[in-house]
C-alpha positions in Angstrom: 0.0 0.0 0.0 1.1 3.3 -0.7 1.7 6.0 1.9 2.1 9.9 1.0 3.7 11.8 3.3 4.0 15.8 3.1 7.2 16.5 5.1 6.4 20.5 6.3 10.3 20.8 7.0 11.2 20.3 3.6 9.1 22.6 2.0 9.4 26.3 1.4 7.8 28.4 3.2 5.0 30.0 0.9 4.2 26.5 0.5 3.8 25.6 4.2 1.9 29.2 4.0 -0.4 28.0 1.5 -0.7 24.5 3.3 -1.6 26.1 6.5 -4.5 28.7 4.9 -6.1 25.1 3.1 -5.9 23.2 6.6 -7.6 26.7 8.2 -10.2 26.6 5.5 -10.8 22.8 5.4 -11.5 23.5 9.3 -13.4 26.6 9.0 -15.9 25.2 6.2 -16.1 21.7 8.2 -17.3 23.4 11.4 -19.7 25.7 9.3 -21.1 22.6 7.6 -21.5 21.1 11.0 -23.2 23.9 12.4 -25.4 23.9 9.7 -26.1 20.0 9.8 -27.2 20.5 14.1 -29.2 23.6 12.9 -31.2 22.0 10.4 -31.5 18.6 12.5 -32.9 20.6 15.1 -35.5 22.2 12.6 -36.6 18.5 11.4 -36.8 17.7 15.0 -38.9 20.8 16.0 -41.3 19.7 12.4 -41.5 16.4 14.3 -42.4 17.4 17.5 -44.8 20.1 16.4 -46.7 17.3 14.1 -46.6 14.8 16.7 -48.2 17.3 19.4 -51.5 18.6 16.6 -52.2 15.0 15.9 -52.4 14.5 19.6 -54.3 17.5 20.3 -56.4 16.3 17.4 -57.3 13.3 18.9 -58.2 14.3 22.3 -60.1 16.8 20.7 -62.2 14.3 19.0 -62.7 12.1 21.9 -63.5 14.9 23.8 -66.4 15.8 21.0 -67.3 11.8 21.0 -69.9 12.6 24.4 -72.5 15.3 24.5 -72.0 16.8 27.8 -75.6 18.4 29.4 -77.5 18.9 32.7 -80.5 17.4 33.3 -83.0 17.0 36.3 -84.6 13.5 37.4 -88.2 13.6 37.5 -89.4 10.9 39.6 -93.4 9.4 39.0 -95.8 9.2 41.5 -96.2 5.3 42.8 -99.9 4.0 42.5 -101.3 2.1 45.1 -103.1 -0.4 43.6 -101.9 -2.2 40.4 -103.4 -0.8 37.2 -106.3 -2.3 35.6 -105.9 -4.5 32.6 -106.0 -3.4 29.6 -109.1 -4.0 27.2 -109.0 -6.7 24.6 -111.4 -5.8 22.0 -111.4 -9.5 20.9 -112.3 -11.1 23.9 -115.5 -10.8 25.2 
């Protein structure tokens, strides 16, 4: 397997200038692209999160609308004393 080594010593020094201004801009655009990797996970995370949270609130809304919530008052009959009389049959005589 080949190996390549850059040996700094050996090389002039507007080389190891222009060497040193790549690394720094290798570094510099690596942390800007991670910044802007965490920045736009944490968007899709916040999408997420905010869909996850309607659908909830959906749902409960639903179930909340599933029962008709009123007031009422119990009316209670009057008990008879005797049994009723049987009805009529027209048939029967």
């Amino acid at each position: 397997m080949t190996t390549v080594r850059i040996n700094m010593r050996e090389r002039s020094l507007p080389e190891r200038i222009v060497y040193g201004v790549l690394l720094l801009a290798v570094l510099v655009l690596g942390f800007f692209f991670l910044v802007a990797a965490l920045i736009a996970g944490a968007i899709l995370a916040a999408v997420i999160l905010l869909r996850f949270w309607w659908v909830k609130r959906k749902l409960a809304k639903a179930a909340e609308e599933e029962f008709i919530t009123t007031e009422y008052t119990v009316v209670e009959r009057e008990k008879l004393e005797s049994p009723p009389p049987e009805p009529r049959n027209p048939n029967r005589q």
